[in-house]
TINUZA-577080 format. One record per residue (C-alpha): y, z, x; residue in one letter. Coordinates in steps of 0.001 Angstrom, whole numbers, plus 500000, padded with zeros to 6 digits. Each point is the difference from the previous one (the first is absolute). Layout:
YZXa ...
This chain:
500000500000500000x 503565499292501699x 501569502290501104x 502742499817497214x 497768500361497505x 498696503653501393x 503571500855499955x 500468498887496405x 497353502584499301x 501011502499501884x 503417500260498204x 497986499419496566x 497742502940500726x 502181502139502028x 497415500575502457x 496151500712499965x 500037503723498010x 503945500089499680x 501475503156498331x 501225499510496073x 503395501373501276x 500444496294501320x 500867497442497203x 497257497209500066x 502111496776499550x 497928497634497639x 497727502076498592x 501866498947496305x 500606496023501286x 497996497320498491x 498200499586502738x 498369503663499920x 499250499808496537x 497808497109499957x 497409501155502144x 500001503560498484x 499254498359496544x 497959496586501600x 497574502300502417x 498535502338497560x 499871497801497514x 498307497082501621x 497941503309501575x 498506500859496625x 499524496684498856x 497946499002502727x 498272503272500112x 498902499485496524x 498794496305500847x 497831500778502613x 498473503124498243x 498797498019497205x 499133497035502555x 497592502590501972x 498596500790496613x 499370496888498453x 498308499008503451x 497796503007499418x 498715498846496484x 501525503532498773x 501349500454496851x 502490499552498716x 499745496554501723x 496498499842500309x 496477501755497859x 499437502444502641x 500910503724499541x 502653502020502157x 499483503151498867x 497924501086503566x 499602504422499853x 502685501658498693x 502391497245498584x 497498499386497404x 498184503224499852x 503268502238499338x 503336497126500177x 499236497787497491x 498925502570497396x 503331502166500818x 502506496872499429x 497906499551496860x 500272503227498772x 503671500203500986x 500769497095498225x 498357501480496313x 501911502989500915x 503351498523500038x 499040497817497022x 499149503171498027x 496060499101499692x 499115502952501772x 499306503704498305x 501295501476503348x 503335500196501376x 501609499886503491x 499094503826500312x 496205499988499151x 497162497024499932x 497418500779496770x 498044497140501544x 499107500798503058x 497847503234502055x 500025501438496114x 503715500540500678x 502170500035502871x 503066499953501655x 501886496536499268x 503062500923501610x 498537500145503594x 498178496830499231x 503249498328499112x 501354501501503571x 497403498760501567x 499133496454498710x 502384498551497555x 503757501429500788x 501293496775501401x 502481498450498105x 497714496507500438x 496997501589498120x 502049499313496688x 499414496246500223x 496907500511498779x 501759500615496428x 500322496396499853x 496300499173499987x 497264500059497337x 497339502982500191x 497321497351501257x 502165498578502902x 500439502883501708x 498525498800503395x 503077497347500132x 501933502729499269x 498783501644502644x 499991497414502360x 503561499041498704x 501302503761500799x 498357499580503530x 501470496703500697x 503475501343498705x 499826502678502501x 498708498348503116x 502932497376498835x 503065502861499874x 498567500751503236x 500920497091502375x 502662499799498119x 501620503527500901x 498356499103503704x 502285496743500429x 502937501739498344x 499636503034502731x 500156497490502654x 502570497710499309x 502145503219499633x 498957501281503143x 501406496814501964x 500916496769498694x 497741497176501259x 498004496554498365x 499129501568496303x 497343497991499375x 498073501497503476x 501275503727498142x 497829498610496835x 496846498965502122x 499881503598501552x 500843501515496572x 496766498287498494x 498221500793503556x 500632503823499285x 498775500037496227x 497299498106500921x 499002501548502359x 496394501421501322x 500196503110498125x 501205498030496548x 497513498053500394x 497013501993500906x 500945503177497993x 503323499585497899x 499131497693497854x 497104501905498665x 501353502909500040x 503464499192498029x 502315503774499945x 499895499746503869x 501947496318499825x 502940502402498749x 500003501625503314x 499894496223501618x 502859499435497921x 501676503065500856x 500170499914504236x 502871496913499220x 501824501934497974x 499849503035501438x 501159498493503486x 503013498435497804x 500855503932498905x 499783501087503336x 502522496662501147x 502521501426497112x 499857503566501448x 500326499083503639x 503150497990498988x 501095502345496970x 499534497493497170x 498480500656496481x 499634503297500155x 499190499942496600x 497183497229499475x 498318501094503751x 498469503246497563x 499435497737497261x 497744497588502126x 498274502897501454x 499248501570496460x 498536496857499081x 497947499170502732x 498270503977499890x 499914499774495812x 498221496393500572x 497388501274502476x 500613503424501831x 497018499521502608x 500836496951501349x 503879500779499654x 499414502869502137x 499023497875502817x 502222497597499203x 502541502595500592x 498544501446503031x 500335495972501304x 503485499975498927x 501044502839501719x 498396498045503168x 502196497052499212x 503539502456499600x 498950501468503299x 499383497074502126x 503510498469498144x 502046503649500954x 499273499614503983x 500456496051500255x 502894500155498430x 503592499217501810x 501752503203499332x 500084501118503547x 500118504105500544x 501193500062496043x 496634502102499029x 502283501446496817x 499597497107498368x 495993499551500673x 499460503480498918x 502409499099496833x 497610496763499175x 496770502563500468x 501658502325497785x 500878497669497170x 496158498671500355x 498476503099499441x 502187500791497285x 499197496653498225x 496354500886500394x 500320503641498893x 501979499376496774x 497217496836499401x 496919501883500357x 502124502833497875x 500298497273497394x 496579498695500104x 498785503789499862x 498994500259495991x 497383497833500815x 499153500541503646x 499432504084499649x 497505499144496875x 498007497962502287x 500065502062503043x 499033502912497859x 497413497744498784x 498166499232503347x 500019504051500438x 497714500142497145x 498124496885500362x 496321499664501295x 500037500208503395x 498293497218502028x 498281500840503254x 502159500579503123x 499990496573502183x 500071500057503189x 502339497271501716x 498490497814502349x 502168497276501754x 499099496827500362x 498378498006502692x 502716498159501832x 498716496547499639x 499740499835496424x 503165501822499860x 501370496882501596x 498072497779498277x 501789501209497079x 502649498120501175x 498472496567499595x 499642498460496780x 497210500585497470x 498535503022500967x 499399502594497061x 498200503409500604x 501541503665499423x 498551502098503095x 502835497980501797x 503738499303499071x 501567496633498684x 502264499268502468x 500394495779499133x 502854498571499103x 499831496525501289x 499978498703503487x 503279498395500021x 501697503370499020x 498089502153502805x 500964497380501948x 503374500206499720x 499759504010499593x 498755499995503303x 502589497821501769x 502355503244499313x 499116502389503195x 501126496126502191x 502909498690497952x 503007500392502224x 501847498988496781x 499839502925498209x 501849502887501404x 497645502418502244x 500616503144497833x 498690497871497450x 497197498525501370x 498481503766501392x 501355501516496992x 497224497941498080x 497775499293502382x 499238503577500279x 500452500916496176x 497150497648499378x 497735501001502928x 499823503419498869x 499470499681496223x 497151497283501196x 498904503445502002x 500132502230497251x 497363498237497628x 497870500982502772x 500929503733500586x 498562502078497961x 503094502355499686x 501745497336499098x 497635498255497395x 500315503524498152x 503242499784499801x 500156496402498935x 498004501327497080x 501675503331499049x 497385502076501962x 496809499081498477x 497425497124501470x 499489497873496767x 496790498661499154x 499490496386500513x 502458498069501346x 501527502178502584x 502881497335501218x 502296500377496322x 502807500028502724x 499497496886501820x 502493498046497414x 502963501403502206x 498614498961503257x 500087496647498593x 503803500451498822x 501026501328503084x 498539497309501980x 501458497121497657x 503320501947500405x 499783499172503855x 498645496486499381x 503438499348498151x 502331502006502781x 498163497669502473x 500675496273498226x 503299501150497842x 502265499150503219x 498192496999500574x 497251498775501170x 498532502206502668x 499907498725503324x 496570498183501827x 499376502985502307x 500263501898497314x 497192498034497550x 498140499486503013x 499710503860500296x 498940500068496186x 497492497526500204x 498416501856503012x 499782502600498076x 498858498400496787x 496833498408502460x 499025503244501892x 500226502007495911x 497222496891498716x 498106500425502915x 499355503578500112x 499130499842496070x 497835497394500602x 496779502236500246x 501114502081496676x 497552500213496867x 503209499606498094x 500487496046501190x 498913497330496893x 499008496673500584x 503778498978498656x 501685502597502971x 500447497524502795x 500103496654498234x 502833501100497753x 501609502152503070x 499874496995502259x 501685497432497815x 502580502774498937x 500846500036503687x 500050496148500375x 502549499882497117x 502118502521501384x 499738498834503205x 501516496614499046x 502881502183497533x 500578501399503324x 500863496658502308x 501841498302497011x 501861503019499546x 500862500337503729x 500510496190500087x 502748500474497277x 501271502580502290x 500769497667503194x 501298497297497930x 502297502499498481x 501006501290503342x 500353495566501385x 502144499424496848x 502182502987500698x 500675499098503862x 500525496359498928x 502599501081497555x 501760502295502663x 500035497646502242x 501415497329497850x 502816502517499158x 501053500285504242x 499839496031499998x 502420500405496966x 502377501960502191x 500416498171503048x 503074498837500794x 502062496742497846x 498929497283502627x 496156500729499642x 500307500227496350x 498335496492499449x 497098500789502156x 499526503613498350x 499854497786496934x 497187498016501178x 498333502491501446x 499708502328496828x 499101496546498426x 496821499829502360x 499601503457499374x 499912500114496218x 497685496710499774x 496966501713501024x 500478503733499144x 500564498603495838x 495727499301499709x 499585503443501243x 502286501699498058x 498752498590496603x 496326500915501310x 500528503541500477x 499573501214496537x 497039498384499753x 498798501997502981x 500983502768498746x 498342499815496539x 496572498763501444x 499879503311502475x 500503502041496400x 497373497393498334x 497361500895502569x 500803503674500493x 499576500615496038x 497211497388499969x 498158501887502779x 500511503600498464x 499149498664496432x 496916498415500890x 498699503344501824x 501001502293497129x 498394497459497365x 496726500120501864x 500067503578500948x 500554500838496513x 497152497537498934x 497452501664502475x 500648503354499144x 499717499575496163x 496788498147500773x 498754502893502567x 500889502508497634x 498090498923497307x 496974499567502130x 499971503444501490x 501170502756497448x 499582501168496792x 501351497450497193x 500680500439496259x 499298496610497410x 503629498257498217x 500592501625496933x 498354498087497317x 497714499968496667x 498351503425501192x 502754501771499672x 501848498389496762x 496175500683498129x 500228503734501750x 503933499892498996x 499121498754496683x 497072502970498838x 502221502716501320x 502380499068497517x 498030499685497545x 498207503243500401x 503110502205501411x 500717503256498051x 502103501885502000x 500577503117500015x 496846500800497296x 497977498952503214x 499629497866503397x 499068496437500401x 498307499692503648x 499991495750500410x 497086500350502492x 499968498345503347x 501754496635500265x 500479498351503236x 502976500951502089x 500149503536499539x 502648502370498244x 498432498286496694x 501866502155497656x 503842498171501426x 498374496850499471x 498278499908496517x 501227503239498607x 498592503281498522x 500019503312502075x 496912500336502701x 499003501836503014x 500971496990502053x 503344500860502164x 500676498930503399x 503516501104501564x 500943501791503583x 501252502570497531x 496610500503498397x 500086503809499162x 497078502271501827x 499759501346497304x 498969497189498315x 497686498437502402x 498239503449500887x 499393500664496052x 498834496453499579x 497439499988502978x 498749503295499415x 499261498746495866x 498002497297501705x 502415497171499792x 500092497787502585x 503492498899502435x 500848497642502671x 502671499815502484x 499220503541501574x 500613501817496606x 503115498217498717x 498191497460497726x 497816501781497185x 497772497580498349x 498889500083496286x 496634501904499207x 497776499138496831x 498645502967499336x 499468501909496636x 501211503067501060x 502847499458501848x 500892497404497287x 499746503619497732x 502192501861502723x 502742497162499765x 499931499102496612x 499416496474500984x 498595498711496395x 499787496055500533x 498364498827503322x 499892496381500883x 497310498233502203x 500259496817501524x 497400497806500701x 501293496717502691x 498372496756498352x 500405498031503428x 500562501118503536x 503077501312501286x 501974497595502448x 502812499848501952x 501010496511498376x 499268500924496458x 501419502511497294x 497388501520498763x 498386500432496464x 498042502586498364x 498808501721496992x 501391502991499132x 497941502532497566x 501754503047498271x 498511503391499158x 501485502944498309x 498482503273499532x 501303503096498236x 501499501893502447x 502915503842499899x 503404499288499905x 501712499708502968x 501451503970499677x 497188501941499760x 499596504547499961x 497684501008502291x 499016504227500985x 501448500950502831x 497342499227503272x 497180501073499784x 499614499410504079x 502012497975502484x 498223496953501733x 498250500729502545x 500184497759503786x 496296499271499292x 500018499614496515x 498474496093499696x 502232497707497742x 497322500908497073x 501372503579499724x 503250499366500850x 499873497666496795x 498122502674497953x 502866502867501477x 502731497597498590x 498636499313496611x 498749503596499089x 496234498438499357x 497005499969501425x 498965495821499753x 497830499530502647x 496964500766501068x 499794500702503731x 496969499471501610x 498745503557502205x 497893498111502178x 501611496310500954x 497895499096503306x 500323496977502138x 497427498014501901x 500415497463501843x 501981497856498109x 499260501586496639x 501597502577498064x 497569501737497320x 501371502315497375x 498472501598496420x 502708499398496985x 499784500653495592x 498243496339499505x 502757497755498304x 502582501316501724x 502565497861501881x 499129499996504211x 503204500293501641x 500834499400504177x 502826501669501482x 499632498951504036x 504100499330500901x 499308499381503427x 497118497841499105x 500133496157501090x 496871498162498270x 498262499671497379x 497551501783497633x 497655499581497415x 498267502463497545x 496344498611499929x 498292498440497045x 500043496558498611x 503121498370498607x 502429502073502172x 502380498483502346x 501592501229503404x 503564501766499904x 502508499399503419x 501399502850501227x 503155499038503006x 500658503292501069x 501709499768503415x 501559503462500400x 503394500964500980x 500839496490498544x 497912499623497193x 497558502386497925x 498041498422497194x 500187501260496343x 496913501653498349x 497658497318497929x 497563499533497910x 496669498971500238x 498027500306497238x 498276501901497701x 497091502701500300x 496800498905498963x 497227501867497916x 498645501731503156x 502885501688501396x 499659498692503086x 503329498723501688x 499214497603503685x 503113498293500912x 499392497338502722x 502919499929502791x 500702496712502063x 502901501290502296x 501804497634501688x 499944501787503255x 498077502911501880x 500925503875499370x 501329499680496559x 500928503444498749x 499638501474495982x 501659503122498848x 497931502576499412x 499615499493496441x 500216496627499914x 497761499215496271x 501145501151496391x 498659499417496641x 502573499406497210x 498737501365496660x 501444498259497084x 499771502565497560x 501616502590501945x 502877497604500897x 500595499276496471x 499881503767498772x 502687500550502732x 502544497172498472x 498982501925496792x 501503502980500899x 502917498836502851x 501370497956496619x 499552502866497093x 501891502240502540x 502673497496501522x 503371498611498715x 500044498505496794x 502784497745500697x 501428498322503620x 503385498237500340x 501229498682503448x 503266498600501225x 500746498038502882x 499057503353502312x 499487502726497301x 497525500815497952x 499670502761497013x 496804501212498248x 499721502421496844x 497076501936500476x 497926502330496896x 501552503053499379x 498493502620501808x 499345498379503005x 499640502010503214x 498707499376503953x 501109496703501142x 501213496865498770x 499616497215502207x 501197496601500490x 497744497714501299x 502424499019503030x 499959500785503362x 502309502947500917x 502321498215502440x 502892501218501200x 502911500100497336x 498465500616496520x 501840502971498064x 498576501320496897x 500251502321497304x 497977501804496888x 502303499989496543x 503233501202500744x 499660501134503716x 502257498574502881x 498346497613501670x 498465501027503273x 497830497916502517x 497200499251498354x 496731501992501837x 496439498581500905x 496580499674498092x 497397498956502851x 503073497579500970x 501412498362496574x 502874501373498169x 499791503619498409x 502132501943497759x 499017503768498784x 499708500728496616x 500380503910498087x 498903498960496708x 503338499730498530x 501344496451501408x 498965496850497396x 501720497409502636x 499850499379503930x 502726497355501490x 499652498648503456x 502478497840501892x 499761498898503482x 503306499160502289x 499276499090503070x 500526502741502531x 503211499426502163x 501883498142497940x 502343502621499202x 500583500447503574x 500289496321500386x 502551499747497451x 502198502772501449x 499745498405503629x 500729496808498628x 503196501299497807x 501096501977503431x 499752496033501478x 502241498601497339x 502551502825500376x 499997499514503860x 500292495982499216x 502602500320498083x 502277502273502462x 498908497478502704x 501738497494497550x 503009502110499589x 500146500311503367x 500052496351500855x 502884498993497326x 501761502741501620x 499698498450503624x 500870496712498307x 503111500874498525x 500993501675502992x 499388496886502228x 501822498314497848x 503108502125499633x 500452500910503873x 500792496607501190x 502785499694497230x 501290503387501192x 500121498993503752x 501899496758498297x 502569502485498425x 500230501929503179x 501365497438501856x 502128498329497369x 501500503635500069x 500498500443503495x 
């Protein structure tokens, strides 16, 4: 770039990390305000282009038959947004407090904290009940979108250079590695992708003293949206304000750095202060939740944590560190630019090393994630890595292109990162090819760019020196003439070619990083298919499961349990209100009563699964069951079908009056008793003498009774012998998964009970009482009694619920909920109080006297919330008196100076 030009940008910019005291000339000039509106634009558009390109390469829906929803997006995503968008169209009998639907009732509130506070999870409003996947995938798209566009609007602010390079690197950063690979299935973290942009924009307006207003605002937003990945985010911000503080050209003036850190922290305090009604009910949440076992970090091998550089690698013991060769190359021609101002360049250089450092630390990993290892995925971080180093790609190439020693020194580097990942299990069969010809392309961006450069430089000598031929003295004017005659003749072709240089360097530079991200998206979504768990599209399964539940609901008088559909969390996708429930904030409470009642859960505790059984259908007043029955094989390509059966049984009302315990559970107490303990009855018949041989289990039970196999740590299969019965699979995989109690047949004449196990590996282990025999009889006598005795009427509201009970009544009445954390109740005309505990559902005395019990549940800290979050506003709004203030002085003192001197 001449040398002119730098100057030009110099006086634009008012130096690399200038102070706000200095005016910026420009910044509100034509000329500034194209690229700030042309960058992110064109930065979300093509985001949004290549996104769905990388999809529809895929064959994934919604431009293909294949499914998307890989683990969690369509085990617990999808049926959130789904649920979330019946609750805001009033289909739901919960409310934003309390979900009837899921974990027989629990704390919405945290959900909504958790998974659907962005302000983009609305969208899905605007789309039918059975196109909720495109909603879905709309929402994600929308996200990853916003993000490249905040990306290219941060760096165009940061230092004026070629916009549409600003909107390449925007679309490199939101897709990205990490979008790819984990983002886009796992959509609330994409608010924290979005977030690092804006966040680094609120720390720009409190290092130069602007918008002191809208810097909380953002920061509200961006912790409301998603506050686990907006933590981070902030924690990466706080990196960027640092790194801007000491490069900036303020000389010994530390006042005013410590007045930008200042105003940053108070942006962030009042924001979080803002966001707090939400975020305390959520972090009170996880205190309660089901704890998953502690994980130890483990770093990763250093060649596949290079390798996760390179394009279309995919794993999660690793971090995903791509975002396109051409914009590591040009991140890595920062440390060698002599263009860019040497406070700069270690300023950055450094910043970046040592947050590359800290996904390896393990100090430092905790406190990327807030103290706790997560489960999983332990690189949630790795998003601002990627920022930070598109941040330096743009410092680098803003000025100009950098010079050859300079891109010689990246490309060095670029060959000595693919050859040390080249023995890494992470490498695809795509890694090289598609690295390789990204390199070619940039390589040739790269000499057209620097060609532009010299014939820039040759068309700026040959004008100066036509200008000193000009000047010579009045006898040589007609050979000056001639001369800048011969000059001009040949310099004309060249000067009319150099746009066209100039536009086929940005041609190949965004061909070269679109092409990579297009097939490192396509490669992932393939490898992720092929490697984890998947959930089937939506489709005629659910609308027939959908379709009974409606027709069978009769809520509150009982429960509808839909049965198992594919996908998990059934109960947010079809309706009525089941076991099923998987959430971080999944109550221990909940998970520990469910597993120890023989249920079944997944995801370390945090997903309870449905169980069809009689008597814990009795226990939850679940009186219509369906069972589904898949009439072809379930696919990846296909939606699949089914037919759904419904059965109702009489079952109590969903209050019931129980005497006060008889006995506590017991730690050994088999699920059998515990059931029995719960339900005040004696049901089963529990075999004295259950022995095992071999692979055998023997056992004497009342002949017609129902055979029943509680093994949770079980993985296999078993079989009561006889002709006509069929084998049952167990999958328990304990800490992860414990499989529910089943049955397996019925007791014949003889009494004699041989179950036939066929574990799927070696040292399988059964609890101690492992066999019981439901009696029939004695089940129904219980319901007998349990409804004679319980309410005679049940009302709920959206997170409420009242009973009126006989006169008379006395012990216990009990609602068949779990007793998590925030239900108050009360007996007639009592104050409410928090409600107490029968063997873990929801209790309230009774003395005889009280006709009515009333629960409510709020969920616990949102009264704390609320008064952090008013203290926010109140601080906000002196911070905004403040400012006008400040304004109107500025304003006044230089007409007062004016008056001064008129006076004097």
């Amino acid at each position: 770039m001449p040398p002119a030009a730098e100057t030009v940008l110099d006086e634009v910019d008012g130096g690399e990390g200038a102070g706000s005291s200095r005016r910026r000339p420009g910044l509100r000039s034509r000329g500034w305000l194209v690229p700030a509106v042309a960058a992110p634009l064109s930065a979300a558009l093509f985001t949004a282009v290549l996104l769905g390109l990388a999809t529809a390469l895929s064959r994934t829906y919604p431009f293909g038959p294949v499914t998307r929803n890989v683990v969690d997006l369509g085990q617990q995503y999808l049926p959130y947004h789904a649920y979330w968008r019946a609750l805001l169209l009033g289909e739901t009998y919960g409310d934003a407090f309390l979900n009837w639907n899921s974990g027989f009732g629990s704390n919405f509130l945290g959900d909504i904290g958790t998974y659907l506070s962005s302000p983009f999870d609305l969208l899905v409003v605007a789309f039918p009940a059975d196109r909720i996947e495109l909603a879905l995938y709309v929402v994600t798209a929308a996200k990853i979108s916003a993000a490249g566009g905040a990306a290219a609007l941060l760096l165009v602010r940061l230092r004026p250079g070629p916009w549409p390079v600003a909107a390449a690197l925007g679309t490199a950063y939101a897709l990205s590695g990490w979008t790819l690979n984990h983002g886009a299935t796992v959509p609330m973290w994409l608010d924290g992708l979005l977030a690092f942009p804006l966040l680094c924009l609120v720390a720009e307006w409190a290092r130069t003293g602007r918008r002191p207003l809208l810097g909380p605002v953002v920061v509200a937003l961006a912790w409301i949206a998603n506050f686990y990945t907006a933590y981070m985010a902030t924690l990466g911000a706080a990196v960027f304000l640092v790194v801007r503080l000491l490069t900036a050209e303020e000389g010994a003036a530390a006042r005013r750095r410590i007045a930008g850190a200042l105003r940053a922290a108070r942006s962030v305090l009042i924001g979080i202060g803002l966001a707090a009604p939400l975020v305390v009910v959520v972090f009170l949440g996880t205190k309660v939740a089901d704890p998953t076992p502690v994980t130890t970090f483990a770093p990763a091998a250093p060649t596949d944590f290079l390798a996760r550089f390179l394009p279309a690698t995919a794993g999660v013991t690793s971090p995903a560190l791509f975002i396109g060769t051409p914009a590591l190359a040009l991140a890595l021609t920062l440390p060698f630019n002599r263009a860019v101002a040497p406070r700069v360049r270690a300023g950055w250089t450094v910043a970046v090393v040592l947050v590359t450092l800290s996904l390896q630390w393990e100090p430092t990993h905790l406190l990327w994630h807030a103290g706790a290892s997560p489960n999983g995925n332990p690189y949630r971080q790795t998003f601002v890595l990627s920022g930070l180093l598109l941040i330096a790609a743009w410092l680098s190439v803003a000025r100009g292109v950098p010079r050859p020693a300079a891109l010689l020194a990246s490309g060095a580097l670029l060959g000595a990162l693919a050859w040390a990942a080249g023995g890494s299990v992470e490498i695809d069969d795509w890694t090289f090819p598609a690295f390789l010809a990204a390199a070619a392309l940039t390589l040739a961006a790269a000499l057209l760019a620097r060609q532009d450069v010299r014939r820039r430089a040759a068309g700026a000598d040959g004008n100066a020196a036509g200008a000193d031929g000009n000047a010579a003295g009045a006898d040589g004017n007609a050979a000056g003439a001639d001369r800048n005659a011969g000059r001009a003749g040949p310099g004309l072709p060249a000067l009319s070619a150099l746009p066209l240089l100039s536009v086929l360097a940005v041609v190949l530079f965004v061909a070269a990083q679109a092409g990579e991200t297009v097939v490192t998206g396509k490669r992932i979504e393939e490898q992720q298919r092929s490697e984890v768990a998947w959930s089937p599209r939506t489709g005629p399964w659910h609308v027939s499961a959908a379709r009974e539940v409606a027709r069978a609901d009769a809520w509150p008088r009982h429960r509808t349990d839909p049965g198992e559909v594919p996908g998990g969390n059934d109960v947010l996708l079809v309706g009525g209100q089941g076991a099923d429930y998987y959430s971080s904030l999944t109550a221990e409470v909940t998970s520990s009563t469910l597993t120890s009642l023989g249920f079944g859960h997944y995801a370390k505790g945090r997903h309870p699964v449905t169980l069809d059984n009689p008597v814990t259908d009795v226990l939850f007043s679940i009186g219509t069951r369906m069972r589904s029955e898949p009439t072809e094989p379930v696919r990846q390509d296909a939606r699949p079908r089914a037919e759904v059966t419904v059965a109702t049984t009489p079952v109590p009302p969903l209050v019931t009056v129980r005497p006060r315990e008889a006995r506590a559970p017991r730690p050994e107490d088999s699920a059998f008793v515990r059931q029995e303990l719960l339900l005040g009855s004696s049901v089963y018949e529990l075999p004295r003498d259950t022995r095992r041989t071999g692979r055998t289990l023997t056992a004497r039970c009342p002949a017609g009774s129902e055979v029943w196999l509680w093994a949770p740590e079980y993985e296999g299969s078993a079989r009561l012998a006889g002709e006509g019965t069929s084998a049952v699979d167990f999958d328990g995989r304990p800490p992860a998964v414990t499989a529910p109690m089943q049955a397996l047949g019925t007791v014949p004449a003889s009494g004699e009970v041989s179950i036939d196990l066929l574990p799927r590996k070696a040292g399988t282990k059964l609890p101690r009482q492992p066999v019981g025999c439901l009696v029939r009889a004695r089940l129904d006598t219980a319901v007998r009694q349990l409804t004679a005795t319980g309410a005679t009427r049940v009302s709920a509201g959206g997170h409420s619920v009242t009973a009126e009970l006989p006169p008379g009544s006395t012990g216990v009445a009990v609602l068949a909920a779990p007793r998590i954390s925030g239900w108050r109740c009360a007996a007639g005309d009592a104050e409410a109080a928090p409600a107490r505990a029968y063997q873990g559902l929801v209790a309230v005395p009774l003395d005889g006297r009280a006709t009515t019990v009333n629960c409510f549940f709020r969920p616990p800290g949102l009264r704390l919330g609320g008064a952090v979050g008013a203290a926010a506003l109140l601080a906000l709004a002196a911070t905004a008196g403040f400012h006008r203030r400040r304004q109107e002085f500025t304003r006044s003192a230089p007409a007062d100076r004016s008056a001064g001197k008129v006076d004097g």
